[in-house]
N, CA, C and O atoms as a Tinker XYZ file with bonds, in Angstrom:
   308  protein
     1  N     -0.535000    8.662000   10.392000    73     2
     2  CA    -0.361000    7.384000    9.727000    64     1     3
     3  C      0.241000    7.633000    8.352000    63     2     4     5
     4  O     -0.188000    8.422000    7.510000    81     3
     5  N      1.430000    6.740000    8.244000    73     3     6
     6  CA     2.116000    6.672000    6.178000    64     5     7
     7  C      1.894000    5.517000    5.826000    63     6     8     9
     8  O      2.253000    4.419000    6.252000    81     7
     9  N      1.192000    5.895000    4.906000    73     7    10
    10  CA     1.033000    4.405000    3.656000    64     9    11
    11  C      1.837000    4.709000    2.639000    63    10    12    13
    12  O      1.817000    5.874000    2.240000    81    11
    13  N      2.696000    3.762000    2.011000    73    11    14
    14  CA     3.098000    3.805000    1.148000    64    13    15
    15  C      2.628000    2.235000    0.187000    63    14    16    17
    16  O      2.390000    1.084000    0.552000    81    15
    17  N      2.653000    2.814000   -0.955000    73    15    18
    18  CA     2.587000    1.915000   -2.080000    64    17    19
    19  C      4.299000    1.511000   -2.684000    63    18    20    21
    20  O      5.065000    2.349000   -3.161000    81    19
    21  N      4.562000    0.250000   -2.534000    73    19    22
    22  CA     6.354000    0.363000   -3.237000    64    21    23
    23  C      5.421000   -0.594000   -4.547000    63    22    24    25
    24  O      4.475000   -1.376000   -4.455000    81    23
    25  N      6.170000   -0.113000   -5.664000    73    23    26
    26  CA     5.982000   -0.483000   -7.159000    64    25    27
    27  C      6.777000    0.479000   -7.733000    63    26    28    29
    28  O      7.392000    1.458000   -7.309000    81    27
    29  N      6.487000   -0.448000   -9.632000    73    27    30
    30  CA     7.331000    0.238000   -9.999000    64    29    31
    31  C      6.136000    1.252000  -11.110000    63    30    32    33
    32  O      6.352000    1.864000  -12.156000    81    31
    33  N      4.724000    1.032000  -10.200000    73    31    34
    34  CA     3.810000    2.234000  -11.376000    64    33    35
    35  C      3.344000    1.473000  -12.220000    63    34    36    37
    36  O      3.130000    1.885000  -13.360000    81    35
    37  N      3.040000   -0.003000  -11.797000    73    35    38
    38  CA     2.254000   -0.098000  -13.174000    64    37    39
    39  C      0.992000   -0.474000  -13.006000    63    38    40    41
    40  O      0.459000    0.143000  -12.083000    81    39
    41  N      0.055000   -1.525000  -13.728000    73    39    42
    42  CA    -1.446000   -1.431000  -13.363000    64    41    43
    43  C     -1.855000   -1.661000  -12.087000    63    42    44    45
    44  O     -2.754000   -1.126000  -11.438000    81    43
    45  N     -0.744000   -2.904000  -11.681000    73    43    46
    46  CA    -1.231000   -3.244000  -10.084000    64    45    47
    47  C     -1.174000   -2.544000   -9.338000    63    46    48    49
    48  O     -1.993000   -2.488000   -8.421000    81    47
    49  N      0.132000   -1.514000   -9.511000    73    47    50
    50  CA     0.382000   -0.678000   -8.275000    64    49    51
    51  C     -0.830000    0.475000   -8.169000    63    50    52    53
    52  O     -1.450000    0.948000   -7.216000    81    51
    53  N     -0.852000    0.634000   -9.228000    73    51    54
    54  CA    -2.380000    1.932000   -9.163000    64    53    55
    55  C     -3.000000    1.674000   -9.123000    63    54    56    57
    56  O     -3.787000    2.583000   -8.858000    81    55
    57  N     -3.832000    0.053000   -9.289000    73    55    58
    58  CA    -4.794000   -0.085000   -8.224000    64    57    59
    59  C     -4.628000   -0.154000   -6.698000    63    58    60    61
    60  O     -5.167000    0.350000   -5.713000    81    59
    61  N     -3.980000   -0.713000   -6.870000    73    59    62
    62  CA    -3.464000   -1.127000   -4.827000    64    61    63
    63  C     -3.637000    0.501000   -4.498000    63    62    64    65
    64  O     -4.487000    0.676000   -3.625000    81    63
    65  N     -3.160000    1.471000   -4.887000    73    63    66
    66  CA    -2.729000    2.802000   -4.274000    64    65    67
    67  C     -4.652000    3.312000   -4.433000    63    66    68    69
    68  O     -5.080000    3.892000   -3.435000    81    67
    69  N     -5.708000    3.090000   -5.635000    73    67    70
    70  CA    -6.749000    3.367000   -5.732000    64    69    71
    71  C     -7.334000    2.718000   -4.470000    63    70    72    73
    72  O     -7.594000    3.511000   -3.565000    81    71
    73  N     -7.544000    1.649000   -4.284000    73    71    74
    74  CA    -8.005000    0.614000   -3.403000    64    73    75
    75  C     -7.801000    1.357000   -1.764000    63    74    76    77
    76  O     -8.614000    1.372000   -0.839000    81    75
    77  N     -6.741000    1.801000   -1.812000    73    75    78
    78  CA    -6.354000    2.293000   -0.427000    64    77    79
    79  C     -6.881000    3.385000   -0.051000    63    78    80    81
    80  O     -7.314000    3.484000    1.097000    81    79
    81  N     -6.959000    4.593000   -1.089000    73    79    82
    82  CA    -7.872000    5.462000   -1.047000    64    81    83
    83  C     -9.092000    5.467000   -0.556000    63    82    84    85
    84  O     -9.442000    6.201000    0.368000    81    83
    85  N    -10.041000    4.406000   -1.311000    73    83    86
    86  CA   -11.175000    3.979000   -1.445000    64    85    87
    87  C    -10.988000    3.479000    0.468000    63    86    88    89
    88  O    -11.307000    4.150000    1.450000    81    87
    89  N    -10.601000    2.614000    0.433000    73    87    90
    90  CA   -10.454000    2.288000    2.200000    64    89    91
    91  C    -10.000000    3.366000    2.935000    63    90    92    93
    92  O    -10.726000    3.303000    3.926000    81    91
    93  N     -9.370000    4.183000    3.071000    73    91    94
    94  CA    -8.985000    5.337000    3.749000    64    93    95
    95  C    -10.836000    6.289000    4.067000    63    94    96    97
    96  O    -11.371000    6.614000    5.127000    81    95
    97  N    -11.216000    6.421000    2.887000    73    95    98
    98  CA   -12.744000    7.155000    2.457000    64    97    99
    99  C    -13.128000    6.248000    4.055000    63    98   100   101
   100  O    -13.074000    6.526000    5.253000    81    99
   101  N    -13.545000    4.991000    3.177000    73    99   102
   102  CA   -14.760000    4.196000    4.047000    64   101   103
   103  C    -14.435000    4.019000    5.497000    63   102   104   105
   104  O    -15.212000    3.503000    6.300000    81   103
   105  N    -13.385000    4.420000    5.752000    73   103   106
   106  CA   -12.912000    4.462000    7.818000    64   105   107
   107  C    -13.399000    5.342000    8.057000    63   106   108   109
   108  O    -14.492000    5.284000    8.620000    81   107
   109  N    -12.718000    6.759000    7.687000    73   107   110
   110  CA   -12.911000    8.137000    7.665000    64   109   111
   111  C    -11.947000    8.481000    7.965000    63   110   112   113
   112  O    -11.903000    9.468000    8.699000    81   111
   113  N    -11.087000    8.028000    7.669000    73   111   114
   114  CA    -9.612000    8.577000    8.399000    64   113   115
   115  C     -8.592000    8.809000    7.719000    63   114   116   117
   116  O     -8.193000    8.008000    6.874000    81   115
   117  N     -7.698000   10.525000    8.101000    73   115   118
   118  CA    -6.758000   10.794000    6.932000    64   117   119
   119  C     -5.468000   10.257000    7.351000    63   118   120   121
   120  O     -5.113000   10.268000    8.530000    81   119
   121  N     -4.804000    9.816000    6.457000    73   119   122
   122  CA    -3.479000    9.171000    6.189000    64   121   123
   123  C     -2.522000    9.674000    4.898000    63   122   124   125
   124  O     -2.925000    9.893000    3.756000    81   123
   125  N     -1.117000    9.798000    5.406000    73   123   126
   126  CA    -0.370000   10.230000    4.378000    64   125   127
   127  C     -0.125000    9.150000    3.434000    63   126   128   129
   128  O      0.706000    8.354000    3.871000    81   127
   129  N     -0.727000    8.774000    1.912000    73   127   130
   130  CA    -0.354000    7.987000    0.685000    64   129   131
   131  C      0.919000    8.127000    0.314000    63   130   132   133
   132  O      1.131000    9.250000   -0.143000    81   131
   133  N      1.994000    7.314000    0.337000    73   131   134
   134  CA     3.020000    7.524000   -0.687000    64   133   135
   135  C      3.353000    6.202000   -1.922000    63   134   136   137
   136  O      3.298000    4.973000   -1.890000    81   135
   137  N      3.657000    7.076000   -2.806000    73   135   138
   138  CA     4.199000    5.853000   -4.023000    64   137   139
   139  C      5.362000    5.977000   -3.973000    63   138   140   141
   140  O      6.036000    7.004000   -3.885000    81   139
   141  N      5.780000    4.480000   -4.050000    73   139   142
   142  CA     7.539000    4.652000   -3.528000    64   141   143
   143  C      7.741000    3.697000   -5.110000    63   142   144   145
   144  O      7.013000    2.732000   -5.344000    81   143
   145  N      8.934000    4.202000   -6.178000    73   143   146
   146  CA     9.186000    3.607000   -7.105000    64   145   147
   147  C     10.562000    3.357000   -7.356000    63   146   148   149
   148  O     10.976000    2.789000   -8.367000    81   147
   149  N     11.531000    3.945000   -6.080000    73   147   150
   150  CA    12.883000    3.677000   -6.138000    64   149   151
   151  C     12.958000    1.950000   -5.529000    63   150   152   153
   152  O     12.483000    1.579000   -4.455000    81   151
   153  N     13.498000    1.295000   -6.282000    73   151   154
   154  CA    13.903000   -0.034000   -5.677000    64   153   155
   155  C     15.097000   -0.058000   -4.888000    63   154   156   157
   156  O     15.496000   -1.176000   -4.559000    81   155
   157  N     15.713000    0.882000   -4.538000    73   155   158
   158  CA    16.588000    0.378000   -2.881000    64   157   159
   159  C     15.737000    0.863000   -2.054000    63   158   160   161
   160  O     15.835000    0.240000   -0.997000    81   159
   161  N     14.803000    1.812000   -1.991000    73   159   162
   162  CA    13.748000    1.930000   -0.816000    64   161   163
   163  C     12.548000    0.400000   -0.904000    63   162   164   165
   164  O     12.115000   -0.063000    0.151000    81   163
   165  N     12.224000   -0.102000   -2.009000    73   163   166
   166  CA    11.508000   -0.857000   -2.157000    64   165   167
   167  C     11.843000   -2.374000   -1.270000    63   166   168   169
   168  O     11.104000   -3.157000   -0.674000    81   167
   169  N     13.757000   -2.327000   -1.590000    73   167   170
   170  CA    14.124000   -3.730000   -1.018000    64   169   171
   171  C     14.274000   -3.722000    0.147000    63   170   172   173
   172  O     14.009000   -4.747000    0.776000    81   171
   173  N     14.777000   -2.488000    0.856000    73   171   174
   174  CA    14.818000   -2.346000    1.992000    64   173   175
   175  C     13.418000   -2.805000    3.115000    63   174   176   177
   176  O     13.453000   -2.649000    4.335000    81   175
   177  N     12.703000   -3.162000    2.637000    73   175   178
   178  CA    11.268000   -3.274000    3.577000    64   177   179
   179  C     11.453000   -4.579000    3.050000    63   178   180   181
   180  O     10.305000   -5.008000    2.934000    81   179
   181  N     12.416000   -5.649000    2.579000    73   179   182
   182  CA    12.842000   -6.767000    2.407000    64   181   183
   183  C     11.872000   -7.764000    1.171000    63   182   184   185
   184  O     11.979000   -8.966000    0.929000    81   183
   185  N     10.959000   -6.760000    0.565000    73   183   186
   186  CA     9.862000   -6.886000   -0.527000    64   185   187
   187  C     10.605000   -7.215000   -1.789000    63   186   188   189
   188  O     11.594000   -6.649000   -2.254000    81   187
   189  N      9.866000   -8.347000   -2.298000    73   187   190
   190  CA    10.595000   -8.927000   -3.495000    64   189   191
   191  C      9.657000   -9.160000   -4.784000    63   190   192   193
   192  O      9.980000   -9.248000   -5.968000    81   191
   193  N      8.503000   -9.224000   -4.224000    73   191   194
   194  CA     7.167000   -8.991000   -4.877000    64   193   195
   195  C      6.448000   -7.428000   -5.226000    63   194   196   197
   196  O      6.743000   -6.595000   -4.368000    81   195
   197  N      5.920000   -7.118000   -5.889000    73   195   198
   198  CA     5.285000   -5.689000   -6.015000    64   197   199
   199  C      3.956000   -6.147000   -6.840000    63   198   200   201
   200  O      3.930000   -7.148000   -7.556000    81   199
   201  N      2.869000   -5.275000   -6.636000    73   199   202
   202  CA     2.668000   -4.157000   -5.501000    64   201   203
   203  C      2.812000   -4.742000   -4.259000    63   202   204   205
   204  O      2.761000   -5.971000   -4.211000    81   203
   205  N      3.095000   -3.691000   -2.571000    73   203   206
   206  CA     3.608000   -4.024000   -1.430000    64   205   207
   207  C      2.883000   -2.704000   -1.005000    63   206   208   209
   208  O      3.105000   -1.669000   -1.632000    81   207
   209  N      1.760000   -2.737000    0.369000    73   207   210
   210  CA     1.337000   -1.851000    0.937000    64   209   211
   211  C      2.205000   -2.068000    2.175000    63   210   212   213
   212  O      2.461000   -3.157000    2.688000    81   211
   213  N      2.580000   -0.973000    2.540000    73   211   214
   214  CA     3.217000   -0.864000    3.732000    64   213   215
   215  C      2.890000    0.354000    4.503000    63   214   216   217
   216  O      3.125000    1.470000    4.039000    81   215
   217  N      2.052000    0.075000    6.322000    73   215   218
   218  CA     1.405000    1.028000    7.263000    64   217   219
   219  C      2.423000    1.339000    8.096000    63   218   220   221
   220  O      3.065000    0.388000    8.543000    81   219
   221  N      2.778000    2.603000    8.463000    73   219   222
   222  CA     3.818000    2.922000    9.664000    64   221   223
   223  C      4.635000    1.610000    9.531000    63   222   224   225
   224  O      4.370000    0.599000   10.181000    81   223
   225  N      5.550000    1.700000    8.724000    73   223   226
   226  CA     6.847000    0.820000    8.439000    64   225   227
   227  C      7.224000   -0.904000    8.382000    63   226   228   229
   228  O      8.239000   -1.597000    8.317000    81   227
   229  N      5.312000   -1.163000    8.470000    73   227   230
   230  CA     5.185000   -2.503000    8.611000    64   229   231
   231  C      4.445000   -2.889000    7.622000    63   230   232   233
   232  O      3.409000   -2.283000    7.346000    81   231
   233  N      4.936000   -4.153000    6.810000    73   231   234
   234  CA     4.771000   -4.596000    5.288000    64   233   235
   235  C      3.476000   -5.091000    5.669000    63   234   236   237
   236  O      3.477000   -5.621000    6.780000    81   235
   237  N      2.215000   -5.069000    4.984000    73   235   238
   238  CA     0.938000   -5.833000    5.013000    64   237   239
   239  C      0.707000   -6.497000    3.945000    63   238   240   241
   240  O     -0.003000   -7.501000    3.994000    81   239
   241  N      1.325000   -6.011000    2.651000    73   239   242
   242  CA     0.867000   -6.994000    1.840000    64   241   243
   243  C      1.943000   -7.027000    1.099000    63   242   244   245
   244  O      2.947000   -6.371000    1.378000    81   243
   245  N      1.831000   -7.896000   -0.057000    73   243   246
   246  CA     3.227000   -7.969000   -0.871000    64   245   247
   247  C      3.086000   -8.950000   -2.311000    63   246   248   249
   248  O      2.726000  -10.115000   -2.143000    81   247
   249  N      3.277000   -8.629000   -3.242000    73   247   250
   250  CA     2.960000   -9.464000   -4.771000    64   249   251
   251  C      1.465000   -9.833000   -5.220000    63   250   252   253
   252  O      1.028000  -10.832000   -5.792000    81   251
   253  N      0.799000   -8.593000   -4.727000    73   251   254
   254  CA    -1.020000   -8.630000   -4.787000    64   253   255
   255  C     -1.920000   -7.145000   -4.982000    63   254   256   257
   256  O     -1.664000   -6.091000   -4.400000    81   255
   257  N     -2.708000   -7.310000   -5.678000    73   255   258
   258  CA    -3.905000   -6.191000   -5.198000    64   257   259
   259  C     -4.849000   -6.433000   -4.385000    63   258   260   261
   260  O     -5.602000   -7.354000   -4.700000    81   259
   261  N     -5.077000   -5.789000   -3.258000    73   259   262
   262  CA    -5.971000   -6.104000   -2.143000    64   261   263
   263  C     -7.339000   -5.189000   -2.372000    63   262   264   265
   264  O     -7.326000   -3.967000   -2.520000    81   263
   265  N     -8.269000   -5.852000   -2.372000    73   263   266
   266  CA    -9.739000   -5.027000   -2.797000    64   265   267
   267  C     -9.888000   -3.599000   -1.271000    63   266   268   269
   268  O     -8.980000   -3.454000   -0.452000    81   267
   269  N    -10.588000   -3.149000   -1.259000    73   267   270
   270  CA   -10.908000   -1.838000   -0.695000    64   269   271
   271  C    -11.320000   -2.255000    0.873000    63   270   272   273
   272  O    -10.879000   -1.575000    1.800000    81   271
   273  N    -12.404000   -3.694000    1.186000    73   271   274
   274  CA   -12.528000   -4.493000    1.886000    64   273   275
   275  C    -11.947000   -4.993000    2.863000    63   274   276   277
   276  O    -12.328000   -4.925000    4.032000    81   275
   277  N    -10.599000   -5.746000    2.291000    73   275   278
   278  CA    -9.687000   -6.224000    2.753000    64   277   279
   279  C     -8.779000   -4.929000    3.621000    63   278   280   281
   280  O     -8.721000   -5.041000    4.845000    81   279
   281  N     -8.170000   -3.866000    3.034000    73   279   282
   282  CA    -7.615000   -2.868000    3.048000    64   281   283
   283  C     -7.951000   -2.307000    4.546000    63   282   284   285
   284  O     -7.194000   -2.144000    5.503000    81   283
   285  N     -9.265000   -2.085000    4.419000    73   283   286
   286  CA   -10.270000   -1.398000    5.243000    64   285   287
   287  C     -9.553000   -2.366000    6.982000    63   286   288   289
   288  O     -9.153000   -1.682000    7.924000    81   287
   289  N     -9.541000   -4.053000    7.049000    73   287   290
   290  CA    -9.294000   -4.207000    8.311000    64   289   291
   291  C     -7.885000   -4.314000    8.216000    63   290   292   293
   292  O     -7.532000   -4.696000    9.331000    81   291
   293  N     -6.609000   -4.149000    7.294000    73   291   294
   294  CA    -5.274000   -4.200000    7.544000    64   293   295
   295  C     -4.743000   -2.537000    8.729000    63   294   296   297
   296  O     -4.161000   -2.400000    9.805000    81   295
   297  N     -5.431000   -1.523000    7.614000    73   295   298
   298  CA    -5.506000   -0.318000    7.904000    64   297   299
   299  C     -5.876000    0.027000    9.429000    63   298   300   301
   300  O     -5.096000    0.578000   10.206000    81   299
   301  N     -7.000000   -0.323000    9.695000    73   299   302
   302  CA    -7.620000   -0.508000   11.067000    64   301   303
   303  C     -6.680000   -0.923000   12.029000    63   302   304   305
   304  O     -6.567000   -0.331000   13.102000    81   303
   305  N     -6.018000   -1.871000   11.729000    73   303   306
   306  CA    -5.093000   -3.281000   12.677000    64   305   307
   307  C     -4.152000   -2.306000   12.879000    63   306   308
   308  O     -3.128000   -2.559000   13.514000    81   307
């Protein structure tokens, strides 16, 4: 599994990328994290909002921080 975080690094995005962690922990399951901060990789996943979690190449969230909770059943799905 790749997660990536697209942002451009700032408070939201490091939470969203903390948050995911924290949900990754509470499954038990390892997954590759990436922070993506180039914006032609960012637009390309058609994201116009940031922070944007995106699982195996499919956008889940987009212009939000998602608590650890939430995370936990996107991740799962």
């Amino acid at each position: 599994m790749v997660i990536k975080i697209l942002g451009s690094g700032c408070k939201n995005c490091q939470n969203l990328y903390k948050n995911t962690l924290e949900a990754l922990e509470i499954l038990g399951i390892e997954a590759q994290v990436l922070k993506v901060e180039d914006i032609n990789e960012i637009m390309s996943y058609g994201v116009m909002k940031t922070p944007a979690l995106v699982v195996d190449d499919e956008v889940k969230i987009m212009g939000r921080v998602a608590k650890s909770k939430e995370l936990t059943k996107l991740i799962k799905n």
